[in-house]
N, C-alpha and C positions, 0 to 999 in steps of 0.2 A: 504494500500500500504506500503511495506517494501523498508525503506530509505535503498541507497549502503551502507552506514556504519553498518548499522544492518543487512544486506545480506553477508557483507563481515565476521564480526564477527560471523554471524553463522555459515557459511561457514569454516572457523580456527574451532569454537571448535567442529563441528561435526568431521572433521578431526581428532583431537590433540583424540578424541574421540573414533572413529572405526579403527585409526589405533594405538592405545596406546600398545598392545601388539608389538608392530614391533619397540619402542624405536624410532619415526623418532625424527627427531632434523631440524634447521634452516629453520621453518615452514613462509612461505612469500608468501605475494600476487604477482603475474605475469601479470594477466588482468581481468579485470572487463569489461564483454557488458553489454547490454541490451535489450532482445529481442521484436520485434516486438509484437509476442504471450504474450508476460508481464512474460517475463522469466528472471531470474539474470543469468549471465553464468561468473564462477567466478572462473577464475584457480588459484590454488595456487602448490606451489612448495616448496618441503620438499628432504630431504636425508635421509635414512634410512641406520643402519648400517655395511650391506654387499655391500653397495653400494662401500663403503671406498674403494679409491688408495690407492694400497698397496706404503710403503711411500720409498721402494727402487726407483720404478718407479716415477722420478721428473723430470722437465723440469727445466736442469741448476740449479738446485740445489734448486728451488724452491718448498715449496711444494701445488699440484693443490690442490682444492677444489673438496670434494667428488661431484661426479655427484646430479641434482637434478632429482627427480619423481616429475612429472608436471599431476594434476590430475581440472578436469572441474569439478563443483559443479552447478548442474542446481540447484535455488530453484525457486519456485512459489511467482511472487512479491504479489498478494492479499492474502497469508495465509501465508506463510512467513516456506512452506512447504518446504525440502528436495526430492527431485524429484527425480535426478539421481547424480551418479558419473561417470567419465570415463575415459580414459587417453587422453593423449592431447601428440600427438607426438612430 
């Protein structure tokens, strides 16, 4: 059985991983289940760099924070397998 702390870590570096040609940045966790089936479901949320506010467009002069990409990481809790990705709206 794969503890949340080692679901969640695998979870980041398979990310930081498959999407390392896309330059994302401010890689974080969002939520952690756990599924009945003995599935980890572990969305994390990253920016990637087209994502950027163009920084004319602010709110009062402030400037926003790039949108995030919010993506679900099924792994398998007995094998500590990568299963699926997906987006998470």
């Amino acid at each position: 059985m794969i503890e949340v702390n080692d679901a969640i870590k695998k979870a980041k570096q398979w990310v930081r991983n498959i999407f390392e040609e896309e330059q994302i940045s401010n890689l974080g966790l969002e939520e952690i289940k756990h599924e009945h089936d003995g599935r980890w479901k572990i969305t994390l949320g990253f920016s990637r760099p087209w994502d950027a506010i163009n920084p004319y467009l602010s709110f009062g002069g402030a400037k926003l924070p790039p949108p995030r990409t919010l993506k679900v990481i099924t792994i398998d809790d007995g094998t500590g397998e990568i299963i699926s990705v997906e987006n998470r709206e």
